[in-house]
C-alpha positions in Angstrom: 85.3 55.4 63.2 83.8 58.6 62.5 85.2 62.1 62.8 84.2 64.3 65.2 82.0 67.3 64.3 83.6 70.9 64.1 81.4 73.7 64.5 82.0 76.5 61.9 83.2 79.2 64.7 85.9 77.0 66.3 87.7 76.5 62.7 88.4 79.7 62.8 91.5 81.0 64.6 91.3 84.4 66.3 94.6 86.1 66.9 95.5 88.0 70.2 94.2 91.3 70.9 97.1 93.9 70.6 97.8 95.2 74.5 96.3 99.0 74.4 99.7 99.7 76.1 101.7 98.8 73.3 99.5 100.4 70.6 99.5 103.7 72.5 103.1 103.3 72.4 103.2 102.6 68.7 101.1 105.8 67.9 103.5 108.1 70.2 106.5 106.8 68.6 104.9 107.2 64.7 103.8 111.0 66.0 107.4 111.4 66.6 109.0 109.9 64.0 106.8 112.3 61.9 107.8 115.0 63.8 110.9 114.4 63.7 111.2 113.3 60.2 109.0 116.6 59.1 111.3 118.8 60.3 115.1 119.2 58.2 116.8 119.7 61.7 119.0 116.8 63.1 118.8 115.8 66.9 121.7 116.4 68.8 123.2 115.7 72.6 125.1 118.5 74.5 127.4 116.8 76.9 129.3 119.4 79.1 130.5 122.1 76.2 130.9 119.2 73.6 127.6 118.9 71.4 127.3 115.6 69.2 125.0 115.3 66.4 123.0 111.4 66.1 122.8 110.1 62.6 119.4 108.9 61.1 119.6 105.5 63.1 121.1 107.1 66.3 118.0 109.3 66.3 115.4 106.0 65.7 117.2 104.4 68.8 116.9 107.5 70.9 113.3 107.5 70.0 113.1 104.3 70.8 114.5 104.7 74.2 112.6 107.6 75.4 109.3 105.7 74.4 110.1 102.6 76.3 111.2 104.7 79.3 107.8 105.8 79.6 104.7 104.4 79.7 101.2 104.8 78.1 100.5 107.2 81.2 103.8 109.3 80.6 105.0 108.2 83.8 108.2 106.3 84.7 108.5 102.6 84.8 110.0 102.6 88.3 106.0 103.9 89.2 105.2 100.4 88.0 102.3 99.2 89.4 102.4 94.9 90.0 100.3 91.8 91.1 100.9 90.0 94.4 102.1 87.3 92.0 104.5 89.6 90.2 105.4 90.5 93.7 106.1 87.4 95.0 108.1 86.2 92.1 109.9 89.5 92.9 111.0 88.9 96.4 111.0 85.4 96.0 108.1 84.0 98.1 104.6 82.9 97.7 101.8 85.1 97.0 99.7 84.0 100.4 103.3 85.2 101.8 102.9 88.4 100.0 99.3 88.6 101.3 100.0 88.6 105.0 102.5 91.2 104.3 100.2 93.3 102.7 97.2 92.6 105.6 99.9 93.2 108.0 101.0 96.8 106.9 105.0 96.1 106.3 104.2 96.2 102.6 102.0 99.0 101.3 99.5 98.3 98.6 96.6 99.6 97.5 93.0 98.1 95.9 91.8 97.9 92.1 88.3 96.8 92.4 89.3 93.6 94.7 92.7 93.2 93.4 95.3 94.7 95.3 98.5 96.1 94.1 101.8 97.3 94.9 104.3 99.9 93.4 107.4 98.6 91.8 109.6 101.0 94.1 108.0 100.2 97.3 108.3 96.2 96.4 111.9 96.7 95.5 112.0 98.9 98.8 110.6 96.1 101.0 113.2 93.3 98.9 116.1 95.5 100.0 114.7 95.5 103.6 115.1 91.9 103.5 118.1 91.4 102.7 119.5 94.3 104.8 117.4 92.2 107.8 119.0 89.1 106.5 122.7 90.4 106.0 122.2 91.8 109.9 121.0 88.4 111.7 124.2 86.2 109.3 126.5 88.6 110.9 125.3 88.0 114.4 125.6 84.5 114.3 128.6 84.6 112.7 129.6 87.2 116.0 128.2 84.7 118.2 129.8 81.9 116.5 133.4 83.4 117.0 132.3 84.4 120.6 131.8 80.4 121.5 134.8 79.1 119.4 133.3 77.0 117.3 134.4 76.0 114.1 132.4 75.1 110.7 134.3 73.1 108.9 
C-alpha cells in the first residue's frame, strides 16, 4: 500500500490570526502599564472621605479591569453589537425566530453589508419583554384557574 502524497504547503501548520480586538487591547494596556510604571506615584481610590492606596498587583488588576470594560472602540460592552445567532442563543430561540422578529419591527436591528445586527441592550431589552409577557399570561391562567375551581394536582 502506498502512502498518500503531501504537498509541501499543507505540512505546514499555520496558527490563528490574533483577533485585532484583542491586540488593540494588548497595546492599550502595555501604554498603560508604562504610564503608569514611568511615573513614581501610586494609584489610589477615594471612597467617601476614606482614600486607599492599591499595591503593585492591585494596580495590574485595576488595569486590567478598566481595559476589559472597554472595548477596542472605547465604548462600553453593554453597546455590544451581536449576530442573530448570538441573539438567539440569547433569548433562547432559533435564529429564523430571531429573523421574523427583526422583519417584523418588535426587535430593532440594523444592517452590516447584508448581515444584520442587534445591540446587546436592546436584545436584553426584548428578553426582559418576554418574560414580563410570559410572567403576565402564567398569572392569568393561574386567575382563571382559581376562578373555575380546578385543582392541579
Amino acid at each position: 500500500m502506498t502512502r498518500p502524497r503531501i504537498k509541501p504547503s499543507m505540512r505546514k501548520v499555520r496558527s490563528a490570526p490574533r483577533s485585532p480586538k484583542r491586540a488593540v487591547k494588548v497595546l492599550a494596556f502595555l501604554e498603560l502599564k508604562n504610564l503608569l510604571s514611568g511615573t513614581d506615584k501610586k494609584i489610589s481610590i477615594r471612597v467617601g472621605n476614606q482614600e486607599f492606596g492599591l499595591l503593585e498587583e492591585e494596580q495590574h488588576l485595576l488595569v486590567e479591569a478598566v481595559l476589559d470594560a472597554v472595548d477596542s472602540h472605547g465604548a462600553q460592552k453593554e453597546r455590544a453589537v451581536l449576530s442573530t445567532q448570538e441573539v438567539a442563543d440569547l433569548l433562547n430561540v432559533s435564529r429564523p425566530f430571531v429573523i421574523k422578529l427583526i422583519e417584523t419591527r418588535k426587535l430593532k436591528a440594523f444592517k452590516v453589508g447584508s448581515h444584520r445586527r442587534v445591540l446587546k441592550v436592546d436584545a436584553l431589552a426584548f428578553r426582559q419583554k418576554m418574560r414580563n409577557e410570559k410572567n403576565e399570561a402564567l398569572d392569568a391562567l393561574a386567575a382563571e384557574t382559581a376562578r373555575l375551581g380546578l385543582d392541579f394536582e
